[in-house]
C-alpha positions, 0 to 999 in steps of 0.5 A, a space after each residue: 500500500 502506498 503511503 500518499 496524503 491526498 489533497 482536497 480542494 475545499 469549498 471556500 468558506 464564504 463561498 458556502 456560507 453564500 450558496 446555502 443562505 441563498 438556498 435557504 432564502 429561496 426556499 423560504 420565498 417558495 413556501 411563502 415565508 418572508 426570508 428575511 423575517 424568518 432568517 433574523 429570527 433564526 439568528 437571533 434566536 438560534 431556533 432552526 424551526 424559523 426555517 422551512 424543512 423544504 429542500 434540506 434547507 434547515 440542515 443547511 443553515 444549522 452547518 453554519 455557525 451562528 457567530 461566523 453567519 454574523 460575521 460575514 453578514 457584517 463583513 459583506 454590509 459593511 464591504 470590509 
């Protein structure tokens, strides 16, 4: 057997952290919720029953550290 560390390509963190808010806005817009009255609920509160569980979209958003969502909000508002 031969001894081989194997490389991954990571997604970049942000880039993720992107994709699956998108995902879980759309699919909240879909079900007929508000996503930006569900999404700050989810925030304040941590519940993940503010989000839909059409196409996965609570476990998406419950792979995303509350802080590090927060933090890149901030960052993407602020453009810093």
């Amino acid at each position: 057997m031969e001894d081989v560390t194997r490389k991954f390509a990571a997604l970049d963190h942000k880039t993720e952290i992107k994709e699956i808010l998108s995902s879980v806005y759309d699919s909240l817009l879909v079900k007929g919720y508000n996503p930006i009255n569900q999404l700050v609920g989810y925030i304040i509160s941590e519940d993940p029953t503010y989000i839909t569980n059409y196409n996965n979209a609570r476990a998406l958003i419950c792979r995303i550290d509350r802080d590090e969502l927060l933090q890149e909000l901030l960052v993407s508002y602020l453009g810093k």
